[in-house]
C-alpha positions in Angstrom: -9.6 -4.3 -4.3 -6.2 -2.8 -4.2 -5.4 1.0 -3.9 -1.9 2.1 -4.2 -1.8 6.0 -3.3 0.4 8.2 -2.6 1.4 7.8 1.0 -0.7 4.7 1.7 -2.2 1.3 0.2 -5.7 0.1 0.8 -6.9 -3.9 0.5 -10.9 -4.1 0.9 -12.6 -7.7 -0.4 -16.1 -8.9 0.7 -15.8 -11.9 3.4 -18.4 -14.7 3.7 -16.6 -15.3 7.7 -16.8 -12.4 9.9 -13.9 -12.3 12.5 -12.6 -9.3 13.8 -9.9 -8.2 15.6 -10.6 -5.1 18.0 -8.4 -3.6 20.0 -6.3 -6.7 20.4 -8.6 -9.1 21.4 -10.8 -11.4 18.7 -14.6 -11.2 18.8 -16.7 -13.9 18.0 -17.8 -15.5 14.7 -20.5 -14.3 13.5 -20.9 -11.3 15.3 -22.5 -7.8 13.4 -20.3 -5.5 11.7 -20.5 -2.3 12.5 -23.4 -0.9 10.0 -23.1 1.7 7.3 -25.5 4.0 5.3 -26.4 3.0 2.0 -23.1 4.0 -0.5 -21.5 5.3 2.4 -18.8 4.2 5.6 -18.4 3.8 8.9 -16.9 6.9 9.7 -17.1 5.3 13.5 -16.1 1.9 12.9 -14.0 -0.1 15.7 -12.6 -2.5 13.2 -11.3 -3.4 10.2 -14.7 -4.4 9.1 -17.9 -3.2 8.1 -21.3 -4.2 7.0 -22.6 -2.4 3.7 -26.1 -2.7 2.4 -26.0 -2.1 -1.8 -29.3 -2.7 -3.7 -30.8 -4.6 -0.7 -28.0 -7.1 -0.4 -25.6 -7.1 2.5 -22.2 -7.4 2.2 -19.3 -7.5 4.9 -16.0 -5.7 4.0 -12.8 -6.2 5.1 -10.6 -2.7 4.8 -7.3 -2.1 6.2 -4.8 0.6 4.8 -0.9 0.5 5.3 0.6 4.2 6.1 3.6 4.7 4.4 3.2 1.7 1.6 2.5 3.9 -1.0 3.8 4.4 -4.4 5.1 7.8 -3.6 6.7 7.0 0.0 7.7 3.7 -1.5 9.4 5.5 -4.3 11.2 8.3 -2.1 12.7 5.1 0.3 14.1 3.1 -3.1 15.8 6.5 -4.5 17.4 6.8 -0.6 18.8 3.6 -0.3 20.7 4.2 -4.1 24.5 4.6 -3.9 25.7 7.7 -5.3 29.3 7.6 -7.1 31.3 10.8 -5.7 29.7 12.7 -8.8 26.7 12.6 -7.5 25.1 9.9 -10.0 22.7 7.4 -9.0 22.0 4.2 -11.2 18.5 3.1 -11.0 17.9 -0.5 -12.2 14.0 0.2 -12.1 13.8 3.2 -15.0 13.9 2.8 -18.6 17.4 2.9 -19.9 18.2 6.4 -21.0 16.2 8.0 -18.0 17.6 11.0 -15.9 16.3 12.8 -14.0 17.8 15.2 -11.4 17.0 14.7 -7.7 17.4 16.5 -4.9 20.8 15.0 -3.9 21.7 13.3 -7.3 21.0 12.8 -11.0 19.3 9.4 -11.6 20.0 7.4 -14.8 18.2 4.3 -15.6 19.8 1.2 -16.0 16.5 -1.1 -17.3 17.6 -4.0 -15.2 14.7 -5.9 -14.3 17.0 -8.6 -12.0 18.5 -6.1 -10.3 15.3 -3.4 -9.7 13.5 -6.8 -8.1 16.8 -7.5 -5.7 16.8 -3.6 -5.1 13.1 -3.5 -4.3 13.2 -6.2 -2.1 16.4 -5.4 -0.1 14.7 -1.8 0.2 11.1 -2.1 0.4 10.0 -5.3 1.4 12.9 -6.6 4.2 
């Protein structure tokens, strides 16, 4: 499962091999995961990992969230990193063409350019 919030994104999938990392140093295969209540979560967990029992099965989830990956925090870095023309007009190649909208420190207009909004995205979000 993916979850793309505001200020963060969560990845959680069910693993059939139970290695976790704690605290920098890897524990062995096949070692318990720290147990939660039935629906609920490790509100103590040391790891990435925990053991959830649903309907009498057991399962072992891996969770991890990324601060500051989110699509609002994402979206706030990407308008930064737009020039603005003297004018104080930003072109943003990742909005339907005929967008504006006025920002804090310029007016963006969309552009629609799919080439260009990947190029931007990765140059500013990615690396």
């Amino acid at each position: 499962m993916l979850d793309l919030g505001g200020a963060s994104t969560q990845i959680s999938f069910v693993t059939q091999n139970y290695t976790a990392v704690q605290h920098g140093t890897a524990t062995t295969a096949g070692a318990a995961p720290p147990e939660a209540p039935l629906f609920g979560t490790a509100a103590a967990a040391t790891s990435d990992y925990v053991s959830l029992v649903l309907l009498g099965r057991t399962y072992t989830v891996y969770a991890v969230s990324f601060l500051g990956f989110g699509a609002e925090v994402t979206r706030r870095r990407f308008n930064a990193s737009l020039p603005v023309d003297g004018a104080g007009d930003a072109v943003d190649p990742c909005v339907n063409t005929g967008y504006s909208e006025r920002m804090l420190y310029a007016t963006l207009t969309g552009s629609g350019d799919f080439a260009v909004c990947v190029l931007c995205a990765a140059w500013c979000c990615v690396g």
